[in-house]
C-alpha positions as CSV (number, residue, x, y, z in Angstrom):
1,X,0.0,0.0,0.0
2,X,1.3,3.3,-1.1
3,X,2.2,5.8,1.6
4,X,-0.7,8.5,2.0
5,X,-0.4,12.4,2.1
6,X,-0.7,13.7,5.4
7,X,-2.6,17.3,6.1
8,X,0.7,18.0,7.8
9,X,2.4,18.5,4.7
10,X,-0.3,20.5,2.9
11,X,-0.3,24.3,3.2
12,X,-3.8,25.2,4.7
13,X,-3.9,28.6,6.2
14,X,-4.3,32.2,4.5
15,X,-1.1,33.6,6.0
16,X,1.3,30.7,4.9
17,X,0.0,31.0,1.0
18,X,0.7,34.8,1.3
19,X,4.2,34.2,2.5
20,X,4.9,32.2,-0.5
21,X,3.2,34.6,-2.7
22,X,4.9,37.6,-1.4
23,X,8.4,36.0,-0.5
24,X,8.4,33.3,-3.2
25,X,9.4,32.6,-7.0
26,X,6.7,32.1,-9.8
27,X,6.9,29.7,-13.3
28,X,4.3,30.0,-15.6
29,X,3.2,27.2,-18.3
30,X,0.1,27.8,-20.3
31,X,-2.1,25.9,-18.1
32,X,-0.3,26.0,-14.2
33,X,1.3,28.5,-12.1
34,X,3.8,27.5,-9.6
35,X,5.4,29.5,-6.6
36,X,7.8,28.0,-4.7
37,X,9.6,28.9,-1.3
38,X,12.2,27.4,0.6
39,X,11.1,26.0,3.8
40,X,13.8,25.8,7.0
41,X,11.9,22.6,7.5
42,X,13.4,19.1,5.7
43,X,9.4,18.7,4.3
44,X,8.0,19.7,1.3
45,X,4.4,21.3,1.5
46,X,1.8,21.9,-0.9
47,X,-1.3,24.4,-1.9
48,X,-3.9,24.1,-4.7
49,X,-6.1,26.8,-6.1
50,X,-8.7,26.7,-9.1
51,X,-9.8,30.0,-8.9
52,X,-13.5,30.6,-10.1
53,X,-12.7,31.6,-13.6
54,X,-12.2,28.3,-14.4
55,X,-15.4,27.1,-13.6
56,X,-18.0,25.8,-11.1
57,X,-17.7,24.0,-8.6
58,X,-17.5,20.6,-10.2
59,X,-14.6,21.8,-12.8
60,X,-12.9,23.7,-10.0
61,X,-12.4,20.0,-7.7
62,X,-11.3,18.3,-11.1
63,X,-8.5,20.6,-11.8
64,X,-7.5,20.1,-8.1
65,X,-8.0,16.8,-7.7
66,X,-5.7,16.8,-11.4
67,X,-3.3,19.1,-9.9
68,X,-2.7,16.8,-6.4
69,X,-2.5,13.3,-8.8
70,X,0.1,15.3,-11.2
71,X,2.2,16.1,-8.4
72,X,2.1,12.9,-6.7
73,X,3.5,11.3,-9.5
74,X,6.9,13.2,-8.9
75,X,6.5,13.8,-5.2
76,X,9.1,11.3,-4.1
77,X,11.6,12.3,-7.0
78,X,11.6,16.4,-5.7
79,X,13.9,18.3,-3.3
80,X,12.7,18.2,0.5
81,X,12.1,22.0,1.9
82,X,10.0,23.7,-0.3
83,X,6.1,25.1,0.0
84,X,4.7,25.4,-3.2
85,X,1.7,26.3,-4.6
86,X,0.1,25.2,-7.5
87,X,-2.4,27.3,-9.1
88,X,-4.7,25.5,-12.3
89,X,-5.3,28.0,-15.3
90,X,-8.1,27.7,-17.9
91,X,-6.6,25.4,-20.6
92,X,-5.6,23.2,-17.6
93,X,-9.6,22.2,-17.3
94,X,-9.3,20.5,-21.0
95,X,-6.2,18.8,-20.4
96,X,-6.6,14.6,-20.0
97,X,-4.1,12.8,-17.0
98,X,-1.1,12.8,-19.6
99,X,-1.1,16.2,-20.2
100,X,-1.4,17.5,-16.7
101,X,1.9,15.3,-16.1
102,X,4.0,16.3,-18.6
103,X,3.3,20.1,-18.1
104,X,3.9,19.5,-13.9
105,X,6.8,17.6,-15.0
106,X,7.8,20.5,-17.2
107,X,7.3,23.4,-14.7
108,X,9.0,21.2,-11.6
109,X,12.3,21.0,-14.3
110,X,12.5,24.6,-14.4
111,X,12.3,25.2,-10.9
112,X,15.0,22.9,-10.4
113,X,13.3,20.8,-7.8
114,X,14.0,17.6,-8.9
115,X,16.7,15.4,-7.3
116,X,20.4,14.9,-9.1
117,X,19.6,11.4,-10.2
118,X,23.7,9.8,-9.6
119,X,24.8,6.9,-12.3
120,X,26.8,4.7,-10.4
């Protein structure tokens, strides 16, 4: 059984989202935002937002629920110490499972957040 999320390592409250927004880096790709902020913690924590521009209610919980499975994918392969916040644009509602990947995988790259990978 894979190892589940704990709300620990989520970032719930207005004030923490600010300081990433204020203090923190953005990436842009046509359909995601990211900032990112390093923690002085060794964990990683994360924020999703789907703004109502995208949608209703129902299109708004897709893109998150979208959002959380893209990251999870690469969760284990990223650099501990970071909050980062993911925010789902309009052309990320039409994207299918593949394509949310590969444009996470794509902004997480230029961020720099994955792990050197060593060849022994």
């Amino acid at each position: 059984m894979e190892k589940k999320k704990n709300k620990v390592f989520r970032l719930t409250k207005n004030s923490e989202f600010q300081e990433v927004f204020q203090q923190g880096k953005s990436l842009a790709a046509p359909g995601l935002v990211l900032y990112l902020l390093r923690n002085n913690s060794g964990l990683s924590r994360t924020g999703y937002i789907a703004s109502k521009k995208i949608g209703n209610a129902v299109t708004r919980n897709r893109a998150k629920r979208l959002l959380k499975e893209a990251f999870r994918l690469y969760d284990d392969d990223l650099l501990p110490g970071f909050d980062l916040i993911f925010i789902a644009r309009l052309p990320f509602v039409k994207y299918d499972y593949f394509q949310a990947a590969a444009e996470m995988k794509h902004i997480l790259q230029r961020g720099g957040l994955f792990k050197v990978k060593k060849s022994w």
